[in-house]
C-alpha positions in Angstrom: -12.6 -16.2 -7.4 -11.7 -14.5 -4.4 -9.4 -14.5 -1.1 -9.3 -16.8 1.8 -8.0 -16.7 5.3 -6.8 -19.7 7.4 -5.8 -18.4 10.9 -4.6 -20.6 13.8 -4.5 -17.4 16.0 -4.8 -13.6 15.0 -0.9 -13.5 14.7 -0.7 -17.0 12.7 -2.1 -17.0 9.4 -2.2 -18.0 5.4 -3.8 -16.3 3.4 -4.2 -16.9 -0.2 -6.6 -16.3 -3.1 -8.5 -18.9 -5.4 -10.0 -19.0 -9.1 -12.9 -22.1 -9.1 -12.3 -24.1 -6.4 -12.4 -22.8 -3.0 -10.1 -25.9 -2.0 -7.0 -24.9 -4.2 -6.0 -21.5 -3.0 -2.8 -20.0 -3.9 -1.3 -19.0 -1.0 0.7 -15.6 -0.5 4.7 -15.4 0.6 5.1 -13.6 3.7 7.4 -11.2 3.3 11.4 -12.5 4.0 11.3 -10.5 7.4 7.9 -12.6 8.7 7.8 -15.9 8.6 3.9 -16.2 9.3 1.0 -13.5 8.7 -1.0 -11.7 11.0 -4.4 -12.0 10.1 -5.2 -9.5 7.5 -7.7 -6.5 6.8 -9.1 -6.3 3.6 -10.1 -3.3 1.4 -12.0 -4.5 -1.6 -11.3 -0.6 -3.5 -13.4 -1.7 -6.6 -15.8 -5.1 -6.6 -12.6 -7.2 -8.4 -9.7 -5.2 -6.4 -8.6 -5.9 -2.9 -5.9 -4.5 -0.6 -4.2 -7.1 1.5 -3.2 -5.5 4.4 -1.1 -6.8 7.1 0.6 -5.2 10.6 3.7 -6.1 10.8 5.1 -4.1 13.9 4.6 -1.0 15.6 3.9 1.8 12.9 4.6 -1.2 9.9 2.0 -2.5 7.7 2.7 -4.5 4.2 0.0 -4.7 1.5 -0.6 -7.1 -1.3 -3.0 -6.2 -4.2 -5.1 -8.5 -5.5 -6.7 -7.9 -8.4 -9.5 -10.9 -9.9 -10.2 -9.7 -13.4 -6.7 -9.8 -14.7 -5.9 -12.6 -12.1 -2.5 -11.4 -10.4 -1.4 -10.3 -6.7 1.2 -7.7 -6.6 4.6 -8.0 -4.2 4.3 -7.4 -1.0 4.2 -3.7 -0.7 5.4 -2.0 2.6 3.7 1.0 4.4 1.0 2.3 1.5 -0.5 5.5 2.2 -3.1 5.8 -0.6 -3.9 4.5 -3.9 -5.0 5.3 -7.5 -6.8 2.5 -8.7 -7.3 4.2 -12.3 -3.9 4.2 -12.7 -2.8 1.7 -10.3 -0.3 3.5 -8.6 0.3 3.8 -4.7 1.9 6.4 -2.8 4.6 4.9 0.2 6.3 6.3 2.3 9.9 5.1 1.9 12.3 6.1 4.6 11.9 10.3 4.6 10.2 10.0 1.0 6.9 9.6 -0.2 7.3 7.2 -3.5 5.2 6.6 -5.8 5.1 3.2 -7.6 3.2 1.3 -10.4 1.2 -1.8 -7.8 2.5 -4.3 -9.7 5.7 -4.0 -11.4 6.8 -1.6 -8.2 8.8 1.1 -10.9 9.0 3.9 -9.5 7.2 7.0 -10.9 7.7 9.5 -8.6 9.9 10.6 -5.4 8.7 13.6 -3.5 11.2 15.1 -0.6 10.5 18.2 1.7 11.7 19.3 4.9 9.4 17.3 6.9 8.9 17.8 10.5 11.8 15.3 12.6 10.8 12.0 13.5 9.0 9.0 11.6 7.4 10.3 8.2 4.3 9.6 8.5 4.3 11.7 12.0 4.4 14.5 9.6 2.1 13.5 7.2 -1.3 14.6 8.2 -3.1 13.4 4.8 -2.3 11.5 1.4 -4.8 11.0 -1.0 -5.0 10.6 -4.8 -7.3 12.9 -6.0 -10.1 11.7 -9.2 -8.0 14.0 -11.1 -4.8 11.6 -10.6 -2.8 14.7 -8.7 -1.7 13.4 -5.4 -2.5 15.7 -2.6 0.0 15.7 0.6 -0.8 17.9 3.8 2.1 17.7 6.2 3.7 19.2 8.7 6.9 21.5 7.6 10.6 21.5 9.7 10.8 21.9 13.4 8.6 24.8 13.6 5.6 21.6 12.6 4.0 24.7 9.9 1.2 23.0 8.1 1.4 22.7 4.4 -1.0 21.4 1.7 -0.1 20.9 -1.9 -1.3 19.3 -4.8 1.2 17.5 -7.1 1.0 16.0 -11.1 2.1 12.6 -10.8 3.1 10.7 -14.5 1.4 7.1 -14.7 5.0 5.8 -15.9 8.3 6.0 -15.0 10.4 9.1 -16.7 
């Protein structure tokens, strides 16, 4: 088992994952926006669990999650900031929220909203992380005045 790249150029690219035979890959749907993928970087997060990750523009990236022992790839998820591979959740960021989904069914388990400094989200998030105690930690940067803020937040594993 594992993945597999096939690039014509670093912009051009399938990429797909195989159980056995190296020749038979299942290959992954770009998303409906790209009709070809770039090549990808990987992030094995556990020896059996991968990150796909894919640019797909300035300040864009999509992930897929690939994970070997229970033999499933998630949905292509756009702009991931961290993830809790415990719990296999991820935080996004989702238009001026920071969502947090389950990988593969994508429910959502949490939304969190603050006045975030103007401009693209993630220009005002400074860190995201999932800390071993499954609270999410944001630091970010608050309103116009850019006033840095950390905080630690209980996130459920399901939806509510």
């Amino acid at each position: 088992m594992g993945l597999i790249a096939q690039c014509r150029t670093d912009h051009d690219c399938r990429v797909g994952y195989y159980y056995g035979d190296v020749d038979r890959p299942t290959w992954l749907e770009p998303p409906a926006d790209h009709p070809v993928l770039p090549k990808p970087d990987v992030i094995w997060r556990a020896a059996t669990f991968a990150e796909i990750r894919f640019a797909c523009g300035d300040g864009c990236r999509v992930s897929y999650f690939f994970e070997a022992r229970r033999r499933r790839v998630s949905p292509p998820r756009p702009q991931v900031l961290d993830v809790d591979l415990h719990r296999l959740l991820l935080a996004q960021a989702d238009g001026r929220s920071v969502a947090v989904r389950q990988i593969f069914s994508g429910r959502e388990v949490a939304r969190i909203d603050r006045d975030w400094a103007p401009g693209p989200l993630e220009s005002a998030l400074t860190a995201v992380h999932f800390d071993p105690d499954g609270r999410l930690t944001i630091s970010w940067l608050k309103g116009s005045a850019r006033t840095p803020v950390t905080e630690r937040l209980s996130i459920p594993s399901i939806p509510r």
